[in-house]
N, C-alpha and C positions, 0 to 999 in steps of 0.2 A: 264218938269222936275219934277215937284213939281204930277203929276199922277204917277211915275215912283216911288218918295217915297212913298207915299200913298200904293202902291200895294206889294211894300217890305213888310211892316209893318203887311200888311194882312196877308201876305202868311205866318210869322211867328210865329209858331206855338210851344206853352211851354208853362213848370211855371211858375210864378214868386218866388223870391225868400223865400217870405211871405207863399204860399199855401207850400213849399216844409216844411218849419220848420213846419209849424201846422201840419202834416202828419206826419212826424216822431216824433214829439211832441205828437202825440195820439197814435201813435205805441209804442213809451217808455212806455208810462203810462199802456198800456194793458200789454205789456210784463211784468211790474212792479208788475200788480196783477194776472195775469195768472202763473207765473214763479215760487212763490213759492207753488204755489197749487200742482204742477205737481211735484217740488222735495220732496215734503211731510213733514208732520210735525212732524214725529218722532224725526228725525233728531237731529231739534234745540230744539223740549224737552229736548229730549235726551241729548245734549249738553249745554244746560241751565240747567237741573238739575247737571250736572255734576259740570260745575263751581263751583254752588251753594255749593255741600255740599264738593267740596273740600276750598273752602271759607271758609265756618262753621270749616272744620277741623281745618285748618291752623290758624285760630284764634285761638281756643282751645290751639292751641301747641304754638301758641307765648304766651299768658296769663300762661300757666302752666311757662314757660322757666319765665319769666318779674316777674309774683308775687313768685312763688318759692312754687306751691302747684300744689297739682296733678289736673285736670281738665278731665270732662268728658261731651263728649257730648253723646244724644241718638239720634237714627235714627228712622226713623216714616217708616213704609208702607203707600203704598196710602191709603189713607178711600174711600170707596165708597159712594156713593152721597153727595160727600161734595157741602158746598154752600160755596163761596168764599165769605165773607164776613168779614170785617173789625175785627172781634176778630179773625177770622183763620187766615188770615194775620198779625198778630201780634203774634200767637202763632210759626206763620211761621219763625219768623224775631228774636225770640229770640237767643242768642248766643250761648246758651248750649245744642239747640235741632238743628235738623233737618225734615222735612215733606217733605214725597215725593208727587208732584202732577202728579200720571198717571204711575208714572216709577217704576215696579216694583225692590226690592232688594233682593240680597241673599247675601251670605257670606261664604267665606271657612275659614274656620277655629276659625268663633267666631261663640258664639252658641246665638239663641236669648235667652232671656229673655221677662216678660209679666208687664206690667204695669196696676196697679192694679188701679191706680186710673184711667186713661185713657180708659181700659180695651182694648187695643191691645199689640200685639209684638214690641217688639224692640231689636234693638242691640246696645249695648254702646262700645263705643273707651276711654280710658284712654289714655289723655297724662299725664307725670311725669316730676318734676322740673329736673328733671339729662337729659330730654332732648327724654329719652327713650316712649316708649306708649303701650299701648297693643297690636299691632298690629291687623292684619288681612287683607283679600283681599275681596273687595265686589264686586258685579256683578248689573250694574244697566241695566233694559231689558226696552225696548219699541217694540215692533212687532216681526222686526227679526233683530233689532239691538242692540248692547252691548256696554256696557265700562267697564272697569275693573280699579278700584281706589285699590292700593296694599300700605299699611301702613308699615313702616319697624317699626321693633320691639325695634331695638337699638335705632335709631339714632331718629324715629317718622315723618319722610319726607317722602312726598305723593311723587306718581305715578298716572297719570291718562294715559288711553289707551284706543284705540275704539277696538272694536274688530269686526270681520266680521265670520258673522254666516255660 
């Protein structure tokens, strides 16, 4: 009897349950860094900057509405060969500005404007204690993808939207 179990034992052939998780255990992990390489990183620039400077806005418009003065933020283009370094980060981070990193802007219907001390373009948004702003609609690009952030002129409440090229 006891040769009869012995020869079961043999003949059973598999994984254990240990080699099956370590295997899909290193298949996650690759998937994990292969996966976003392949959907690309426009994308969640893209989408990151977007938050960001409807962020920046929407402060602006609660500070105008709370202290009861008009506020203005400026919008930065990308700089080329920036070095990200601890003062551009904090120039980044201020509440009254915006910098874009990578994503180009336009704008229908605000015109830029030039900063003299900076020495690039920018565009400014006015919000006003009555709640109202200067509006306009911006266009933030990455490759071949868009988003369109639309300002209402009365009321001062964003719109964000992706758009497909």
């Amino acid at each position: 009897m006891k040769k009869n179990i012995s020869t079961f034992y043999q003949l059973q052939q598999g994984f254990t349950l240990l080699e099956l998780i370590v295997v899909l255990s290193l298949i996650g992990i690759a998937a994990g860094l292969v996966l976003p390489r392949l959907t690309g990183g426009d994308s969640t620039r893209l989408q990151a900057e977007v938050r960001e400077l409807v962020a920046v806005l929407n402060y602006a418009r609660r500070m105008a509405l709370i202290q009861g003065q008009e506020t203005t933020v400026k919008l930065y283009p990308p700089k080329k060969n920036t070095i990200d370094d601890a003062a551009s980060v904090a120039r980044r981070t201020h509440p009254g500005e915006w910098y874009s990193q990578g994503v180009s802007i336009e704008s229908k219907g605000t015109k830029a404007s030039h900063d003299d001390e900076k020495q690039q373009a920018l565009y400014e948004v006015h919000f006003y204690p009555g709640g109202g702003s200067s509006g306009g609609d911006f266009v933030l690009k990455t490759g071949e993808i868009s988003a369109r952030i639309s300002i209402d002129a009365l009321t001062g409440k964003l719109k964000a939207a992706f758009e497909d090229e």
